[in-house]
PDB file of N, CA, C and O in Angstrom:
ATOM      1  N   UNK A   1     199.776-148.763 -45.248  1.00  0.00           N
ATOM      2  CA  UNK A   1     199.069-150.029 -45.302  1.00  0.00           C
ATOM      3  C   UNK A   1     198.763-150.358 -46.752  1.00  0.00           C
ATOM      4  O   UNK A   1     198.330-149.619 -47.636  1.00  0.00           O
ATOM      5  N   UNK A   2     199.009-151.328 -46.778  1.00  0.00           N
ATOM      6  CA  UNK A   2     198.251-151.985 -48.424  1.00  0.00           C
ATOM      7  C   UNK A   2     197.108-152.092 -48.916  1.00  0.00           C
ATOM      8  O   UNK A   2     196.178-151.747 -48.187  1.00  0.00           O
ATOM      9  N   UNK A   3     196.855-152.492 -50.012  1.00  0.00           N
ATOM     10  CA  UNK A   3     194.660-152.633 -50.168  1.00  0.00           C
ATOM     11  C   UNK A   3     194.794-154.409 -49.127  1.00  0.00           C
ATOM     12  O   UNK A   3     194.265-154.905 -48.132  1.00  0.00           O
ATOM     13  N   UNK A   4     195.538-154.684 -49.864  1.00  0.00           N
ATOM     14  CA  UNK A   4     195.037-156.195 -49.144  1.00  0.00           C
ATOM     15  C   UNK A   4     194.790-156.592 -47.775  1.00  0.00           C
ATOM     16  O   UNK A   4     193.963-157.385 -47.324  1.00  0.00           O
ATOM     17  N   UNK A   5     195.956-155.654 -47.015  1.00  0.00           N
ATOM     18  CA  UNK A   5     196.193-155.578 -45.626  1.00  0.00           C
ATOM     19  C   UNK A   5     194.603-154.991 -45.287  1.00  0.00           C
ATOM     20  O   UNK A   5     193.896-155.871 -44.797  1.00  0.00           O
ATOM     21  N   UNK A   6     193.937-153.691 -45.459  1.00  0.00           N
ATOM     22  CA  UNK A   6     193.302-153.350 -45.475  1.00  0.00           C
ATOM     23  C   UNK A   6     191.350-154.133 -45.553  1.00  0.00           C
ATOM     24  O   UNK A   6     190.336-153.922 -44.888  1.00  0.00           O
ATOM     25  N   UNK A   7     191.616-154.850 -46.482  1.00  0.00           N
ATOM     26  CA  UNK A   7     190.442-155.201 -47.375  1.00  0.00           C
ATOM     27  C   UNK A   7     190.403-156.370 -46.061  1.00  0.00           C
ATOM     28  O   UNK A   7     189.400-156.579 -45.378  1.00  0.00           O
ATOM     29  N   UNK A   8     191.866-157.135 -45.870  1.00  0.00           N
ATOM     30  CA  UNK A   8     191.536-158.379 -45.142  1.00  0.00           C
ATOM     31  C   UNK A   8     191.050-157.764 -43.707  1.00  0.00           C
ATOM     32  O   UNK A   8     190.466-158.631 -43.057  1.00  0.00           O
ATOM     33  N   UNK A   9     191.137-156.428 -42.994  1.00  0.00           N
ATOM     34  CA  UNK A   9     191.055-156.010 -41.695  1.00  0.00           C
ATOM     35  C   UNK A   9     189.172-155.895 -41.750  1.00  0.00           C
ATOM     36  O   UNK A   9     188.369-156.363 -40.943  1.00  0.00           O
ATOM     37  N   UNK A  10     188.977-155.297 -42.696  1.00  0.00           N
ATOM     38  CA  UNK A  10     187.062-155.210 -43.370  1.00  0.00           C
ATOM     39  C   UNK A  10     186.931-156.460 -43.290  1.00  0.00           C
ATOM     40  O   UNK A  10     185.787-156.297 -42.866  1.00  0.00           O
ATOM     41  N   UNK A  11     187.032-157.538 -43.302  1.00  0.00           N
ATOM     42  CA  UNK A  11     186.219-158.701 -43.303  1.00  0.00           C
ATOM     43  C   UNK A  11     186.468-159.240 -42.067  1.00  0.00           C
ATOM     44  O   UNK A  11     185.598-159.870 -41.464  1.00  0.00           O
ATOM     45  N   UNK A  12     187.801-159.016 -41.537  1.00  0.00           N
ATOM     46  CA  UNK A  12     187.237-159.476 -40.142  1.00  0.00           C
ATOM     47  C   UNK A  12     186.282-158.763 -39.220  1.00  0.00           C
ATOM     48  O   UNK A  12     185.807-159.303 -38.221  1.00  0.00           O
ATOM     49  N   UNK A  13     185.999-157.438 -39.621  1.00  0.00           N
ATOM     50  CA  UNK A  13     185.275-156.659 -38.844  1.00  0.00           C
ATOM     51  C   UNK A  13     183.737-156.819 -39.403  1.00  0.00           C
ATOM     52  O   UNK A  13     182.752-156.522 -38.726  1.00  0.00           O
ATOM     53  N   UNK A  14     183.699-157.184 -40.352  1.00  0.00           N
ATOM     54  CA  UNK A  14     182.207-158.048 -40.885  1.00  0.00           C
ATOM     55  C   UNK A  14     181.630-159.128 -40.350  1.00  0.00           C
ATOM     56  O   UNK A  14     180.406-159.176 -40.230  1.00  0.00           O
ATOM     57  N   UNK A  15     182.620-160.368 -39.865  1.00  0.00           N
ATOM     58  CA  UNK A  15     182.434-161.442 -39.543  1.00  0.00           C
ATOM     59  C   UNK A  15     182.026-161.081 -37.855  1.00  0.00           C
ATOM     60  O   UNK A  15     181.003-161.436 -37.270  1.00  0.00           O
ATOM     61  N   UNK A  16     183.160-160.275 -37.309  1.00  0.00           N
ATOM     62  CA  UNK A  16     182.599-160.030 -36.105  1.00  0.00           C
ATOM     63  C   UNK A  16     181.841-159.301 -35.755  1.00  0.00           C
ATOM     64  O   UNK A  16     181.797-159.236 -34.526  1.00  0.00           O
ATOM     65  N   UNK A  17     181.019-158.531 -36.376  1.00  0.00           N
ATOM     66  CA  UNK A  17     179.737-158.103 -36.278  1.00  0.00           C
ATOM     67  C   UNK A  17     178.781-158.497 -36.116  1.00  0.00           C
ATOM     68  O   UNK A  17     177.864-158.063 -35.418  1.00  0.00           O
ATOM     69  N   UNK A  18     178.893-159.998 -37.169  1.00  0.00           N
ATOM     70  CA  UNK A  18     177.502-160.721 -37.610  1.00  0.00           C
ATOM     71  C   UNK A  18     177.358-161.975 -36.239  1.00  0.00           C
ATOM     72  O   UNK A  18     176.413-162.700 -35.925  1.00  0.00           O
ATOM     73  N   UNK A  19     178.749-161.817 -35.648  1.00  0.00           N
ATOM     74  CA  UNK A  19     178.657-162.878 -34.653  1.00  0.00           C
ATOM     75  C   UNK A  19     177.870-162.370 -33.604  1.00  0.00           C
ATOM     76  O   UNK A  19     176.939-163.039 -33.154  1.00  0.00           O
ATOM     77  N   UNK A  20     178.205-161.030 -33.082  1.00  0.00           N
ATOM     78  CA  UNK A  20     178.026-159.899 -32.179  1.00  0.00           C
ATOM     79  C   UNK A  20     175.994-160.172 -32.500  1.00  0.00           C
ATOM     80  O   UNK A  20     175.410-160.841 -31.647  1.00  0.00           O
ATOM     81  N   UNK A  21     175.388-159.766 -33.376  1.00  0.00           N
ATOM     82  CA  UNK A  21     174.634-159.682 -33.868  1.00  0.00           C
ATOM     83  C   UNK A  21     173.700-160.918 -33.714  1.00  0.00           C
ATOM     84  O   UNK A  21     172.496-160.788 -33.493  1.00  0.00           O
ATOM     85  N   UNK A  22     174.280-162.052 -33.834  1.00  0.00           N
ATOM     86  CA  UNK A  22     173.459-163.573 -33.926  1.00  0.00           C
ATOM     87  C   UNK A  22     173.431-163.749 -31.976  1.00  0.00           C
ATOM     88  O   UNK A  22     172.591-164.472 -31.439  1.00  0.00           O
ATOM     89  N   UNK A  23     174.311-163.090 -31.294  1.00  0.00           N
ATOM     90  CA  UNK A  23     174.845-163.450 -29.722  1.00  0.00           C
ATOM     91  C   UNK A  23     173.456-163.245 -28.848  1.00  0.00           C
ATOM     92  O   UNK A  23     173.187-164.082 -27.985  1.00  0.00           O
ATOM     93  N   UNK A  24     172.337-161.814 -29.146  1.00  0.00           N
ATOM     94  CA  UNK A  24     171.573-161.974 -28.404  1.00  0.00           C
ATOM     95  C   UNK A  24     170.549-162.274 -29.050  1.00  0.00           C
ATOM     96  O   UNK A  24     169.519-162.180 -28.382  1.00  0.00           O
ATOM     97  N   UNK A  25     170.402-162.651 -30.250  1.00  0.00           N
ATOM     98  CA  UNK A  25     169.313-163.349 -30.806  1.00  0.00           C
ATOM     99  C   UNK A  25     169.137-164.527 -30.157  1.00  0.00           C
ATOM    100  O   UNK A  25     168.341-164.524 -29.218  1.00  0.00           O
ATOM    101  N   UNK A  26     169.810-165.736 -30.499  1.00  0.00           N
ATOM    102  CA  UNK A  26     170.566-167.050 -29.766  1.00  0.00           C
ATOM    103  C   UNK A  26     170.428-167.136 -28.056  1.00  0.00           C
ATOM    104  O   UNK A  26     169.954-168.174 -27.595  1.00  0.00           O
ATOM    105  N   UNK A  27     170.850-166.024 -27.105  1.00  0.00           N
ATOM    106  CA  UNK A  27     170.816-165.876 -26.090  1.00  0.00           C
ATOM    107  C   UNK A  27     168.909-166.044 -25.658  1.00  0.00           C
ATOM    108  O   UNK A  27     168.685-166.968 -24.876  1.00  0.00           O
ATOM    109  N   UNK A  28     167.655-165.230 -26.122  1.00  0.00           N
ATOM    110  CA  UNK A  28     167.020-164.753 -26.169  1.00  0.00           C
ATOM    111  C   UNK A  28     166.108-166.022 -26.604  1.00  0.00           C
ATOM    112  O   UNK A  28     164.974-166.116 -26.136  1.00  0.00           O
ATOM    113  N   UNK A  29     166.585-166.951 -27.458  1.00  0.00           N
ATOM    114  CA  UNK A  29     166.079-168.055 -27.827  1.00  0.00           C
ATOM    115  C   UNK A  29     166.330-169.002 -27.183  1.00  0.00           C
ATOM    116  O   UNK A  29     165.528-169.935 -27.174  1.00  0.00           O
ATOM    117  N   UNK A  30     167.414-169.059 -26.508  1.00  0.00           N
ATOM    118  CA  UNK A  30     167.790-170.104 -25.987  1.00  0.00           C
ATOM    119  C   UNK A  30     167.366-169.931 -24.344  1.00  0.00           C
ATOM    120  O   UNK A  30     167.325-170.976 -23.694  1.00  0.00           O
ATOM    121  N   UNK A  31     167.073-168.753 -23.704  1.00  0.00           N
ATOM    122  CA  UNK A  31     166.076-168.273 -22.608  1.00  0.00           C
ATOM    123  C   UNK A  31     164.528-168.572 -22.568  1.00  0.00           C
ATOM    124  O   UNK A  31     163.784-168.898 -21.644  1.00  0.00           O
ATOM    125  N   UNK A  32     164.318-168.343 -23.909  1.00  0.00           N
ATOM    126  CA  UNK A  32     162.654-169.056 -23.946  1.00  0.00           C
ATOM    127  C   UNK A  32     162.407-170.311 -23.665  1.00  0.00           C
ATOM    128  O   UNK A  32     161.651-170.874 -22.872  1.00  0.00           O
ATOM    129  N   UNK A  33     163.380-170.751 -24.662  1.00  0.00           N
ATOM    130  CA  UNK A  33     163.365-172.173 -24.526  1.00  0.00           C
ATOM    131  C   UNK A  33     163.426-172.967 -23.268  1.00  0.00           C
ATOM    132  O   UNK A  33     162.726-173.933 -22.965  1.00  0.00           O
ATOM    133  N   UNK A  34     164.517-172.318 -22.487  1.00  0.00           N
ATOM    134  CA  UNK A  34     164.777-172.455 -20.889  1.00  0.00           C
ATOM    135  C   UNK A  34     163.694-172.348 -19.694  1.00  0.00           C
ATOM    136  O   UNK A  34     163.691-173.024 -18.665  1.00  0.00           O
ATOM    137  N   UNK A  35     162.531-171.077 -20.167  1.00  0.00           N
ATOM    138  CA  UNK A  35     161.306-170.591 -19.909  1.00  0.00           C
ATOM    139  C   UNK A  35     160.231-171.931 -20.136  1.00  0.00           C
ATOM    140  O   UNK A  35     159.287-172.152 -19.376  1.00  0.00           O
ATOM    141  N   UNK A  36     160.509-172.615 -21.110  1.00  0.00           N
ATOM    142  CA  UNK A  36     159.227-173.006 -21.283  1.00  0.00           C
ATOM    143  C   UNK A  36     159.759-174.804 -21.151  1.00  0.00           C
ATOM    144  O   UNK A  36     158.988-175.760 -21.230  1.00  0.00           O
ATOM    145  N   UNK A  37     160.975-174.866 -20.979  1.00  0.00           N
ATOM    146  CA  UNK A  37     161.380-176.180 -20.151  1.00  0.00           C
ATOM    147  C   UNK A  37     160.983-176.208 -18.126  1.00  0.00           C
ATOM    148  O   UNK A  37     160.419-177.046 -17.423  1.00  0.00           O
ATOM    149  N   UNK A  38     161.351-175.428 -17.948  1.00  0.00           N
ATOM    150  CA  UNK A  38     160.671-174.733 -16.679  1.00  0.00           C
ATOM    151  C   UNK A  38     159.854-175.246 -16.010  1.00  0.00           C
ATOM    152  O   UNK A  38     159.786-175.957 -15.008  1.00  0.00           O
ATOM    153  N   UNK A  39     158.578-174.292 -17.444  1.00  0.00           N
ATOM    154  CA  UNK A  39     156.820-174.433 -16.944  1.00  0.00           C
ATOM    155  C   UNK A  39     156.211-176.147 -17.442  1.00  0.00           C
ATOM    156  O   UNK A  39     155.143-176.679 -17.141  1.00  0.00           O
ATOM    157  N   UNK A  40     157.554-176.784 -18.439  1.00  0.00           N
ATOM    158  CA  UNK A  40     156.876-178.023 -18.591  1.00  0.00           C
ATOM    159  C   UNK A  40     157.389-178.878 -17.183  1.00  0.00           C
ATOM    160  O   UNK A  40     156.569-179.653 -16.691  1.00  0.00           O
ATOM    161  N   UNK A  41     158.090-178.806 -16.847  1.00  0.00           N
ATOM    162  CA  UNK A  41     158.683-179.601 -15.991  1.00  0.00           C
ATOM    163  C   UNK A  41     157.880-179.311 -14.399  1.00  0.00           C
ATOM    164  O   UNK A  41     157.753-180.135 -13.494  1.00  0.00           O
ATOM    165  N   UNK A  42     157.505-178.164 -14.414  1.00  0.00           N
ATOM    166  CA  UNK A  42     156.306-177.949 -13.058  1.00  0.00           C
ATOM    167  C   UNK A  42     155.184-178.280 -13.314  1.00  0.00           C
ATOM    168  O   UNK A  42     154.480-178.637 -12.370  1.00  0.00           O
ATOM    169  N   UNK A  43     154.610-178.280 -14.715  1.00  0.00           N
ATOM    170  CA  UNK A  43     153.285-178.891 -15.373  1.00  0.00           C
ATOM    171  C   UNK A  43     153.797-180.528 -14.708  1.00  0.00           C
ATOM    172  O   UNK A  43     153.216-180.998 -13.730  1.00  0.00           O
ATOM    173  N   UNK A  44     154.655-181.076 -15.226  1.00  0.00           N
ATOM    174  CA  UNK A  44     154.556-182.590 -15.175  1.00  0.00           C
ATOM    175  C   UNK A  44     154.879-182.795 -13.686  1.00  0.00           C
ATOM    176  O   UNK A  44     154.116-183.697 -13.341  1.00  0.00           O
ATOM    177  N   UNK A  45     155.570-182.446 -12.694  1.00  0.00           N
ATOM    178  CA  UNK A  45     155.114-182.161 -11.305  1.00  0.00           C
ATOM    179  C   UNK A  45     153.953-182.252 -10.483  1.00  0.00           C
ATOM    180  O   UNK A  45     153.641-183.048  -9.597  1.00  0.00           O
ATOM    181  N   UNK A  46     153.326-181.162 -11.021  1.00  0.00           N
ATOM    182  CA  UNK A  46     151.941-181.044 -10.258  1.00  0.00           C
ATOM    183  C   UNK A  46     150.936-181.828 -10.727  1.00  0.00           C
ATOM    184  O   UNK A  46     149.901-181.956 -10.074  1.00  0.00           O
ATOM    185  N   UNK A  47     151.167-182.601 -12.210  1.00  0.00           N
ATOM    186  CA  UNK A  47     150.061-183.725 -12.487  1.00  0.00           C
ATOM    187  C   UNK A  47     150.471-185.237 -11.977  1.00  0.00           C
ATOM    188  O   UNK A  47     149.689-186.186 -12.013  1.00  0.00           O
ATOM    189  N   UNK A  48     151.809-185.303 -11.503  1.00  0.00           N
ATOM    190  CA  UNK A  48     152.406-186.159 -10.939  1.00  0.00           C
ATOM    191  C   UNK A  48     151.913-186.170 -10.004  1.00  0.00           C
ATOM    192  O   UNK A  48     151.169-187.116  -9.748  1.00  0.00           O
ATOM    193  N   UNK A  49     152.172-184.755  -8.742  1.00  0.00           N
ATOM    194  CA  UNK A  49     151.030-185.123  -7.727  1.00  0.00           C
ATOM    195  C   UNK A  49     149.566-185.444  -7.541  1.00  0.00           C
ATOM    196  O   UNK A  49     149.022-186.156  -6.697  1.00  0.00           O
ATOM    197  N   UNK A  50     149.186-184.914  -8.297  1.00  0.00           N
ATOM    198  CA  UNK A  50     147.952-185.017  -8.613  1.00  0.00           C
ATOM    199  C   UNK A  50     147.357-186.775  -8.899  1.00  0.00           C
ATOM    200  O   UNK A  50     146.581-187.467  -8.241  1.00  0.00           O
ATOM    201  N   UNK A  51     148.020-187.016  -9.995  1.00  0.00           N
ATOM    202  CA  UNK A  51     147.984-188.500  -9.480  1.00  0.00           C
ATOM    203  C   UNK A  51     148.357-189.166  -8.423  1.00  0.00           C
ATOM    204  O   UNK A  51     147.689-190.167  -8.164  1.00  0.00           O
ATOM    205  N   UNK A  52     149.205-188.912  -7.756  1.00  0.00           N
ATOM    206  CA  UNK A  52     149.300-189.596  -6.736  1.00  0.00           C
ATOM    207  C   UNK A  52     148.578-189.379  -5.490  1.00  0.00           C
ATOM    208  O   UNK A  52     148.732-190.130  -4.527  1.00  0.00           O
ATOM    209  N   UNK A  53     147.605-188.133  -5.473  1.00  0.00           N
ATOM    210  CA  UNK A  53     146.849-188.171  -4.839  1.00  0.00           C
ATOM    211  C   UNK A  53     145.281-188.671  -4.876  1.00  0.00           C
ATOM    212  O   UNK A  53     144.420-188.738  -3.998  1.00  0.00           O
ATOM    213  N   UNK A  54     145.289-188.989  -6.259  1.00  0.00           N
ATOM    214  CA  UNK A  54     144.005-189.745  -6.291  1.00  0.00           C
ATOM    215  C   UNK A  54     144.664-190.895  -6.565  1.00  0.00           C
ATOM    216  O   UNK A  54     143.548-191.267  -6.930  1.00  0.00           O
ATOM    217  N   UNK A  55     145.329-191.778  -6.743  1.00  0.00           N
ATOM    218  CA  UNK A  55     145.559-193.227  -6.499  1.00  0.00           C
ATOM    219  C   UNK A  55     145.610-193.415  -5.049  1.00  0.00           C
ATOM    220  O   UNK A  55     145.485-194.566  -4.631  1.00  0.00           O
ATOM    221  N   UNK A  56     145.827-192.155  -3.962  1.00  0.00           N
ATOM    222  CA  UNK A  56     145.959-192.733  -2.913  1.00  0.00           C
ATOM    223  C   UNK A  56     144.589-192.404  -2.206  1.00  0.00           C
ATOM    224  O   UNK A  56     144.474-192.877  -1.076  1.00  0.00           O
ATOM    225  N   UNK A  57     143.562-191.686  -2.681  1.00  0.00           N
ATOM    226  CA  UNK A  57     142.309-191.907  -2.523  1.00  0.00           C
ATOM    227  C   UNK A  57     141.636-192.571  -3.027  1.00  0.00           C
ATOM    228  O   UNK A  57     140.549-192.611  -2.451  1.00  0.00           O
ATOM    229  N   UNK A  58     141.704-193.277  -4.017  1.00  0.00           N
ATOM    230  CA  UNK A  58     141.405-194.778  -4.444  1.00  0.00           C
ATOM    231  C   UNK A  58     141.958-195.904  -4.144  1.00  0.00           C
ATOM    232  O   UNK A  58     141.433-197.001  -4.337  1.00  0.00           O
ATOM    233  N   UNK A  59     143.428-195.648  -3.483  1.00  0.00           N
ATOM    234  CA  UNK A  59     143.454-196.842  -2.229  1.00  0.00           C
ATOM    235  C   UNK A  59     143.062-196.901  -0.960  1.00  0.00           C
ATOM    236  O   UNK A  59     142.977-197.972  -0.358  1.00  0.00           O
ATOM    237  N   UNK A  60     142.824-195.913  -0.508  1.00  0.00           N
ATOM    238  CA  UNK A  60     142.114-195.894   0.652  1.00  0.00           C
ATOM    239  C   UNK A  60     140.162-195.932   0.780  1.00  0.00           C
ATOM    240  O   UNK A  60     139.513-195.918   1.826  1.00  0.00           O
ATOM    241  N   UNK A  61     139.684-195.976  -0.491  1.00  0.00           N
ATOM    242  CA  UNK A  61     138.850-196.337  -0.936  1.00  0.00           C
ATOM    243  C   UNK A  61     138.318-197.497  -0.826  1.00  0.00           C
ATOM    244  O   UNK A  61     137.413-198.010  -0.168  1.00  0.00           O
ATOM    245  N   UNK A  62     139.132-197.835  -1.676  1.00  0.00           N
ATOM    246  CA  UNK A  62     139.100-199.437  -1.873  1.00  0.00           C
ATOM    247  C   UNK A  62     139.585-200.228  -0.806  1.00  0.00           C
ATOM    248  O   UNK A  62     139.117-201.366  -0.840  1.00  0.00           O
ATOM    249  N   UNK A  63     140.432-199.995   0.212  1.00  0.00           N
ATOM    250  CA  UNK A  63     140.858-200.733   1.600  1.00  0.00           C
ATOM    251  C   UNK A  63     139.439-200.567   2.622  1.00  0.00           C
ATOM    252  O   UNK A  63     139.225-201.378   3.523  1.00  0.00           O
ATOM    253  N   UNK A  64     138.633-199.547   2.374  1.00  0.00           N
ATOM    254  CA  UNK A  64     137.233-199.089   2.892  1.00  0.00           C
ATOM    255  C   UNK A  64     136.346-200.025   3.151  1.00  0.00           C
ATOM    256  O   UNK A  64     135.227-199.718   3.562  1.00  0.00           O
TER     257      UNK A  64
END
């Protein structure tokens, strides 16, 4: 084998390391993120109901 042949086989094995490396960082971030889209989206749910259960005790209130 040559240096060059060589030298060029080391950098691909650098590059794919660092990819290897960024994969469950990224994964792990992008799960939280997923986590906390989740709990917003059941937050805005249950205040959704929530209003709609007191508008509908303030229409039946007010029809009173």
């Amino acid at each position: 084998m040559s240096d060059s042949a060589t030298a060029e086989w080391d950098d691909n094995l650098l590059d794919d390391e660092d990819v290897f490396d960024l994969g469950p960082l990224d994964t792990a971030k992008s799960g939280r993120q997923q986590q906390l889209d989740i709990r917003r989206k059941l937050e805005d749910r249950m205040e959704l109901k929530r209003l709609r259960e007191q508008i509908s005790d303030l229409d039946t209130s007010w029809l009173d």
